[in-house]
C-alpha angles and dihedrals in degrees: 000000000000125000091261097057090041090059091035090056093046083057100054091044087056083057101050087049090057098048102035098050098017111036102026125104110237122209116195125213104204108307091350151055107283103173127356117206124206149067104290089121108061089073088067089047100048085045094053100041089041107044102013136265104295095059086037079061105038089052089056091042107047086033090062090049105037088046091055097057081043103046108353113191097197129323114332115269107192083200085086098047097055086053086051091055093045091055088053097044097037110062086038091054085046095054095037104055093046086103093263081284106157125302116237149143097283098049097042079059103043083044087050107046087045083065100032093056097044094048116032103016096040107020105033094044082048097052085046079060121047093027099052103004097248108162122242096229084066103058098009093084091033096054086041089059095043093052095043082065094038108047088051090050095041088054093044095052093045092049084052102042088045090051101051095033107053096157096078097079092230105186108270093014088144 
């Protein structure tokens, strides 16, 4: 990983950490977190689709860390930063092994949403409750709303992002 990457992914890290723990509407569900609204997760995707899934998944990771000794919202759970790692590595492993085909609307979604349901749908929903018996039926339809506005506006800013900067090398930029 050369010097530039390394600065380009702290700095999505920075970001995530931003709009993940600053700009970001928190719902609580009796003494906790339930259910957090806002964009904090499209700095793991663009790192994954962009730079692979190792650093999708290192900008989740360290973002999550990094964000709790920042702003912790209750003990650390590591639970959450291995989601946030997932939705980093999983939309960049989807969009890596396609073969380097073209890159357009319809993959960046199907990539998204791959990472998107397994982690925050399925996984997150799953820790609340088992860690703090939350019910599924509680978080399980919210997180399923939030993400049917965020998957289309994650693909759509990546598809824009990847068309007026080129430069960037995103997989399958042409």
């Amino acid at each position: 990983m050369d010097t530039r990457t390394k600065a380009n992914l702290a700095l999505l890290i920075s970001l995530q950490i931003v709009l993940s723990r600053v700009a970001a509407i928190r719902i609580a569900i009796g003494p906790i977190e339930g259910i957090r609204l806002g964009f904090g997760a499209f700095p793991a995707l663009f790192a994954g689709i962009a730079f692979g899934p190792v650093a999708g998944a290192l900008v989740g990771g360290l973002g999550d860390i990094v964000g709790f000794f920042i702003n912790p919202m209750g003990p650390y759970m590591p639970h959450f930063t291995l989601t946030a790692a997932l939705t980093g590595a999983l939309p960049g492993l989807v969009v890596h092994l396609s073969g380097g085909r073209p890159l357009t609307v319809r993959r960046l979604l199907l990539a998204i949403a791959a990472g998107q349901l397994v982690s925050s749908v399925l996984l997150v929903p799953l820790f609340l409750k088992q860690l703090f018996g939350i019910p599924l039926t509680a978080t399980v339809p919210a997180k399923i709303v939030g993400e049917a506005i965020n998957i289309p506006f994650y693909a759509f800013l990546l598809d824009a992002l990847r068309k007026r900067f080129p430069s960037l090398h995103i997989a399958g930029n042409g």
